[in-house]
C-alpha positions in Angstrom: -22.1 -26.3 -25.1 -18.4 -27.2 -25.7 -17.1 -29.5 -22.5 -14.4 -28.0 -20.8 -11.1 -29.6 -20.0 -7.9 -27.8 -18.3 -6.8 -26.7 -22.3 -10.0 -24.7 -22.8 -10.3 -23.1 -19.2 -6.8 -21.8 -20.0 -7.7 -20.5 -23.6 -10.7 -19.0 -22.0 -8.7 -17.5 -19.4 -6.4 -16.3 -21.9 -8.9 -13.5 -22.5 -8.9 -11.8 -19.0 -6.3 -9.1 -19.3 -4.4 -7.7 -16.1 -4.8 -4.2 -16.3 -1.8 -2.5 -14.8 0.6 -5.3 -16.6 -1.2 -5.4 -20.1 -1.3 -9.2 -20.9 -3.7 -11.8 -20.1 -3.2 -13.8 -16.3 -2.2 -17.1 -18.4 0.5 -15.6 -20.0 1.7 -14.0 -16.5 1.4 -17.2 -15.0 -0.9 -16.1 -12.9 -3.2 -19.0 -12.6 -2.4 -22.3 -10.8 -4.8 -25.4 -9.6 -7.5 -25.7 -12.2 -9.9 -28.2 -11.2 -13.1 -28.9 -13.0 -15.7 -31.1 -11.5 -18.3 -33.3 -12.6 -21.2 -30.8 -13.6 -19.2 -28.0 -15.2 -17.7 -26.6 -11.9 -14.4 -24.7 -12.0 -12.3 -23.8 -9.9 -8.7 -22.5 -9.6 -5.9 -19.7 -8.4 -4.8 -16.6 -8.9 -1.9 -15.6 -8.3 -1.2 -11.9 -8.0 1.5 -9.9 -8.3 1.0 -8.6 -5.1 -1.4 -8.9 -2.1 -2.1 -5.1 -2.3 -3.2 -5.4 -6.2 -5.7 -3.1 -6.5 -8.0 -4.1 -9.7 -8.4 -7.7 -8.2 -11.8 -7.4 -8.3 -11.7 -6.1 -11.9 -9.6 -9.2 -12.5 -12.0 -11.9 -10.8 -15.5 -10.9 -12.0 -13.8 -10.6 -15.8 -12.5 -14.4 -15.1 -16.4 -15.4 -13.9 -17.8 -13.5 -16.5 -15.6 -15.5 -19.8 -15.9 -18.8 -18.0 -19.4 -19.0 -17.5 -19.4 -17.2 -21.3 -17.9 -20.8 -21.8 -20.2 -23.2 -20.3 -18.6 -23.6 -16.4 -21.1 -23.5 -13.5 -20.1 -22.3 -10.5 -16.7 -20.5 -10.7 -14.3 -20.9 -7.3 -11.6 -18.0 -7.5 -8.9 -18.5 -4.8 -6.2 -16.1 -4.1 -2.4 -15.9 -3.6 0.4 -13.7 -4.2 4.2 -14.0 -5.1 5.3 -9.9 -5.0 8.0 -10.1 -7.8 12.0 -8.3 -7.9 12.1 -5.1 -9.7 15.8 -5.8 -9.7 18.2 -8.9 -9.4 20.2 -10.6 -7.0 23.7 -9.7 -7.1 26.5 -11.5 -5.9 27.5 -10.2 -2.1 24.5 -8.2 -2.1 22.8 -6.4 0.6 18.9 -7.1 1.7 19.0 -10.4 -0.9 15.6 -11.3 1.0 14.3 -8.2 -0.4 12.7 -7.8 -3.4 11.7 -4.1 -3.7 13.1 -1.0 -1.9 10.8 2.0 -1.9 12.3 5.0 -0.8 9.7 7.9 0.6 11.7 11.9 0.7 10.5 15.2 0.2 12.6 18.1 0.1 11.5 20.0 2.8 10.5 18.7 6.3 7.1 19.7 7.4 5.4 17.9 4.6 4.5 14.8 6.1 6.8 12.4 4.8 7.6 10.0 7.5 3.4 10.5 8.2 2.8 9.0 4.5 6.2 6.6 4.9 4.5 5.1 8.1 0.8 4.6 6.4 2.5 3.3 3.3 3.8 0.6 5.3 1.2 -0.4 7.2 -1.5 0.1 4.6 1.0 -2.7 2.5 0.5 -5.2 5.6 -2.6 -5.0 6.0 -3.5 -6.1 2.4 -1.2 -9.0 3.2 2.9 -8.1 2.5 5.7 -8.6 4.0 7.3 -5.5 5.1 9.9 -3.7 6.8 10.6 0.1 7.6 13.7 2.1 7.8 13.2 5.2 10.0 16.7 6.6 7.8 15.3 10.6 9.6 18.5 9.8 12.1 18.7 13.3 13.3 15.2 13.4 13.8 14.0 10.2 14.2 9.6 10.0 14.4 8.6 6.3 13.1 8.7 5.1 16.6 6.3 7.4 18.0 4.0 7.6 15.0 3.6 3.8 15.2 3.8 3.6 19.1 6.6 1.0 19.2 8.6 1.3 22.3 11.9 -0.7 23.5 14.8 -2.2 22.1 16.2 -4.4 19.7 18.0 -7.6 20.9 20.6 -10.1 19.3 19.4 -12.4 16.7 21.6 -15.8 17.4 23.7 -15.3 14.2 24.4 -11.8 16.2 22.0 -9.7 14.1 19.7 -6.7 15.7 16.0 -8.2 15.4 13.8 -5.3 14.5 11.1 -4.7 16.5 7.6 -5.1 15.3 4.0 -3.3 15.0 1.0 -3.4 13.0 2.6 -6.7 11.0 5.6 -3.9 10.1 9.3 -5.3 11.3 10.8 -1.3 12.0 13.9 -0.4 12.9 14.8 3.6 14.5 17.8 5.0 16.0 15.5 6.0 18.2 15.4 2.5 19.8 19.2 3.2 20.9 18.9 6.3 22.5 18.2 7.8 25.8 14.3 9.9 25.0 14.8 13.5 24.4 19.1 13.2 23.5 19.8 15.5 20.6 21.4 13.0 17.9 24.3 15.8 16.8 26.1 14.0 14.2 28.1 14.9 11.1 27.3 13.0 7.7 29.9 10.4 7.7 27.8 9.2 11.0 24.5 9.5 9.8 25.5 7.7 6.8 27.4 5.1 8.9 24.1 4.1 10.6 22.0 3.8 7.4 24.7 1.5 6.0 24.0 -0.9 10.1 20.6 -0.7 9.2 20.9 -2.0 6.0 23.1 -4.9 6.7 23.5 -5.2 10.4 19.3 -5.8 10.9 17.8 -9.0 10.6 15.5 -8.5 7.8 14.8 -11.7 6.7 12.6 -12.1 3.7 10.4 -8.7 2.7 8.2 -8.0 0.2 8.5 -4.6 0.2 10.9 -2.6 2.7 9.8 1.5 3.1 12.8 3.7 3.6 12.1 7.2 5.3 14.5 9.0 4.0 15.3 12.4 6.1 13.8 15.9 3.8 16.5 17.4 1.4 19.2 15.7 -0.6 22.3 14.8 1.6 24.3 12.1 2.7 21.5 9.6 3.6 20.1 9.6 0.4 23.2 9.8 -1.5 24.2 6.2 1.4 21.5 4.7 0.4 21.3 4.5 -3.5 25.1 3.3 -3.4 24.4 0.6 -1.5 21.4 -0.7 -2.1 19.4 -1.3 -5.4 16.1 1.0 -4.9 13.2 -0.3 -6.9 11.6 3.7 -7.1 11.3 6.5 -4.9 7.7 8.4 -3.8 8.1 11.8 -3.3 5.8 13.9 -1.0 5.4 17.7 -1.3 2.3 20.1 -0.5 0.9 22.1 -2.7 2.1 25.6 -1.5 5.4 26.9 -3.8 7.9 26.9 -1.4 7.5 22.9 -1.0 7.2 22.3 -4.5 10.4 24.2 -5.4 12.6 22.1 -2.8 10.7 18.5 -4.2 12.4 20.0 -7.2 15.9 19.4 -6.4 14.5 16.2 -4.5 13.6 14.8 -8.0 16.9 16.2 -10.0 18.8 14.5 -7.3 17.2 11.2 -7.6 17.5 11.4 -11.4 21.5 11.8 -10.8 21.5 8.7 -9.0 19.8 6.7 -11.5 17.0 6.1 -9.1 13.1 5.6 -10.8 10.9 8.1 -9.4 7.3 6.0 -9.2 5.7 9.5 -8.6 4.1 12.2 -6.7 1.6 12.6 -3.6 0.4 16.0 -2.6 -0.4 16.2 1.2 -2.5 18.3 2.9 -4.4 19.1 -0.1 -7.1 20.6 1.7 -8.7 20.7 5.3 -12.7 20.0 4.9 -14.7 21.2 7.9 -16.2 18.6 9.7 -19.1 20.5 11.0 -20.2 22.5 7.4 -18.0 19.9 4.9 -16.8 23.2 3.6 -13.1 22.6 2.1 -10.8 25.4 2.7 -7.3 25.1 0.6 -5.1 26.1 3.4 -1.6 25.5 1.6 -2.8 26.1 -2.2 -4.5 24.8 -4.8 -3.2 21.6 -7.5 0.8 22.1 -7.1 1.4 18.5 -7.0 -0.6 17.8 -10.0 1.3 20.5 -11.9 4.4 19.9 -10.7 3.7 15.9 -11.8 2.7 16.9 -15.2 6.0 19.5 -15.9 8.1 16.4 -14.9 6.6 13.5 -16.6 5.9 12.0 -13.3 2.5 9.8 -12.4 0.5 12.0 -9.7 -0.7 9.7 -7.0 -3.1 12.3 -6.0 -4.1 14.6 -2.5 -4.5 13.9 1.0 -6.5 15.9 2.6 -5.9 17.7 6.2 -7.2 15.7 8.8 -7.1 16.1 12.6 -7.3 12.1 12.9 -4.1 11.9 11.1 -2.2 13.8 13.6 -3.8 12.5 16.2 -3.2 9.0 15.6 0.5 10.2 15.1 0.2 11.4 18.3 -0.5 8.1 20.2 0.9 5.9 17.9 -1.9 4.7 15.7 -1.7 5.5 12.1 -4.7 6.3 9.8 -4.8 3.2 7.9 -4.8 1.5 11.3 -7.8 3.5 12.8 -11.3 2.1 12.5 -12.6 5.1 11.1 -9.2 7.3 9.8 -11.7 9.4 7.1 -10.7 10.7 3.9 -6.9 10.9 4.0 -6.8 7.0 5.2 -8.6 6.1 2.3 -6.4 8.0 0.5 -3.1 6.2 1.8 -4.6 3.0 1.6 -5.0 3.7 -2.2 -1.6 4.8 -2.5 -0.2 2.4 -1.1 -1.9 -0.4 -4.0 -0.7 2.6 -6.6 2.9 1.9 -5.4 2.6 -1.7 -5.3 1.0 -2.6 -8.9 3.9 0.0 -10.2 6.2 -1.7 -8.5 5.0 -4.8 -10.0 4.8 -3.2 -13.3 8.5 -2.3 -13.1 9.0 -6.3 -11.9 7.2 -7.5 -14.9 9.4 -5.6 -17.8 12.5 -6.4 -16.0 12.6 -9.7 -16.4 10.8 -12.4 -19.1 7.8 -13.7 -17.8 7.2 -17.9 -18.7 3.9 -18.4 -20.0 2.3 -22.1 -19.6 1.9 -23.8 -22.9 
């Protein structure tokens, strides 16, 4: 048995690929701390690029399985996580304490966009990110109550608006400056105008990930936000009935045009399953999203399924990933949610060199 040292636990370790990036975690700089103890015992970090990775335990028992291959005893994986920018910093820019801006649109309302915006979110909290959320819907503003956050932002001492928070989520609604029930009856230069606050007027401080929900269609809020703020990729949300897949249609072209990456597609409400008989009745259609992601060379992040507990926790303020039993469709945003982050650290990971250790 060959005796190990820190050289060979890193050549062993060389071996153990991570998945979504396609090299080995050495070469990623992925692993910190080795310590090897009298005996043959190892133990050391990983270091993920982000908290919400979803093949870590692909990545751990392949470590175990090559270091014991090796000779080591008893194997001690710790984690961390450093969530990596898909873009740069530039000089005078916006957000620079954020490293990745996902944008969420559709485009047509009655999809359940800011529903999947709002799970996104807090489904990236709870596996340990930092994150923000931009209700951008400023005509028809429904963050607040599908998170049940209530009140109003105050003054940072630097004269910033803190954001209030829920769920571990720092969120931020122009529905927090209004009277309840006031139609918000503004023209675009407006509705672009508070976007543009929220971006730099809000006290962000440093985010992982901040989740824009962009309002349905392609106007001025979408067109505000690509032109001033780098957006690391966009999810779009349709169902799968015609009418919603022809409008994600121009949703897509218009994201194209701007030169913003479109990570992919979720269908909602693919189908409502009975919860008496478990009979599943395709209310809206059958595979649009799928189809529509394979015409367009876009990644389909698959269905979620009709659910009364979804609109019920929307209801009262609790989302699906935040209920102790939110069913099928929670599981489903939960694993969206780790879709979006490993391609956002995907696109992290080819945009800039990555040092190996020698």
């Amino acid at each position: 048995m060959n005796e190990l040292s820190d050289t060979r636990v890193l050549d062993v370790l060389r071996t153990v690929q991570e998945p979504e990036l396609g090299r080995d975690i050495v070469t990623l700089n992925m692993v910190k701390d080795v310590v090897i103890a009298d005996g043959g015992d190892v133990s050391f970090t990983i270091e993920l690029t982000t908290p919400a990775c979803p093949l870590k335990d692909e990545i751990e028992r392949n470590a175990r399985a090559a270091l014991r291959a090796a000779g080591a005893r008893e194997v001690t994986v710790t984690w961390s996580s450093n969530v990596r920018r898909t873009t740069p910093v530039q000089p005078q820019q916006l957000l620079p304490g954020v490293k990745n801006i996902i944008a969420v649109a559709s485009g047509k309302g009655g999809v359940g966009k800011s529903t999947v915006a709002a799970n996104l979110a807090v489904a990236l909290a709870q596996d340990g990110a930092t994150v923000g959320l931009i209700d951008a819907d400023i005509t028809g503003p429904n963050i607040p109550l599908m998170l049940g956050v209530e009140g109003q932002p105050v003054a940072s001492p630097n004269n910033k608006i803190v954001p209030l928070e829920r769920y571990g989520v720092k969120v931020i609604s122009i529905q927090f400056f209004v009277p309840e029930g006031q139609p918000i009856v503004w023209r675009g230069p407006l509705v672009g105008g508070a976007i543009q606050q929220f971006l730099r007027d809000v006290e962000w401080g440093d985010l992982d990930y901040l989740v824009v929900d962009l309002p349905p269609g392609t106007s001025d809020a979408q067109l505000t936000l690509a032109q001033a703020v780098p957006i690391s990729g966009a999810v779009l949300v349709t169902t799968p009935q015609d009418v919603s897949l022809l409008d994600v249609t121009k949703a897509l072209a218009m994201f194209r045009r701007l030169s913003v990456p479109v990570l992919g597609i979720v269908e909602n409400m693919t189908a409502f399953v009975c919860p008496h008989c478990g009979e599943a009745t395709e209310i809206f259609g059958r595979g649009g999203g799928e189809r529509f992601a394979s015409s367009n060379d876009l990644e389909y992040f698959g269905g979620i399924p009709l659910d009364m507990r979804v609109r019920q926790g929307g209801d009262v303020g609790v989302p699906a990933v935040a209920q102790r039993d939110g069913g099928p469709a929670a599981d489903a945003m939960r694993a969206l949610a780790r879709t979006v982050a490993a391609r956002m650290s995907v696109r992290a990971a080819t945009a800039a060199p990555i040092l190996s250790i020698s």
